[in-house]
C-alpha positions in Angstrom: 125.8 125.4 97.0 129.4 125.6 98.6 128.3 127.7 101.1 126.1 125.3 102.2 127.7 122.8 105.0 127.4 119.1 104.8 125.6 119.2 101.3 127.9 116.6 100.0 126.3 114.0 101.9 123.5 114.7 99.7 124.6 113.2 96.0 125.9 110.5 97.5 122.9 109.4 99.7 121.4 109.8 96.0 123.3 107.5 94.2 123.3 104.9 97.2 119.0 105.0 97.0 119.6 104.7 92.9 121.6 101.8 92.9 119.6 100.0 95.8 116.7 100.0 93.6 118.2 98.7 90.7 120.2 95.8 92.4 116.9 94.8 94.4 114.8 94.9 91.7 116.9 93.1 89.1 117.3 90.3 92.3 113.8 89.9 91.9 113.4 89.7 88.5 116.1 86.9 88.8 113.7 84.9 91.4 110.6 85.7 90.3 108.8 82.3 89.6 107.9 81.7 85.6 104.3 81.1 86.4 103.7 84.0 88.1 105.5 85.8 85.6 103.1 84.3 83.0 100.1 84.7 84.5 100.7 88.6 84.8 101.9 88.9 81.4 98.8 88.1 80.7 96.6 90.1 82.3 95.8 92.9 79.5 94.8 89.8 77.1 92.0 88.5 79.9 88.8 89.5 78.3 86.9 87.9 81.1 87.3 91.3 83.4 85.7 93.7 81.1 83.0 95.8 81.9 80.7 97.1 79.5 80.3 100.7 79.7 
C-alpha cells in the first residue's frame, strides 16, 4: 500500500462519507414530526394489509 501514490486520500474520504451519514441522519431523527413517527411505528401491528396465502 505505500507504493501506491495518493492512497491516503482514501481513509479519509472514508471517514468524511461515515460521519456525513451519521450527522444527517441523527438531524433527521431530531426533526422528524411525532405523527409520522407514530404512524410508522406502527406499521408491523396493522393487520388490515394481510393477505391470506
Amino acid at each position: 500500500m505505500e507504493s501506491i501514490t495518493g492512497i491516503e486520500i482514501y481513509p479519509l474520504i472514508s471517514l468524511l462519507i461515515f460521519f456525513s451519514f451519521f450527522v444527517i441522519l441523527f438531524w433527521w431523527v431530531i426533526t422528524a414530526k411525532k405523527d409520522y413517527i407514530t404512524t410508522v411505528s406502527q406499521i408491523p401491528l396493522d393487520n388490515q394489509n394481510t393477505t391470506d396465502l
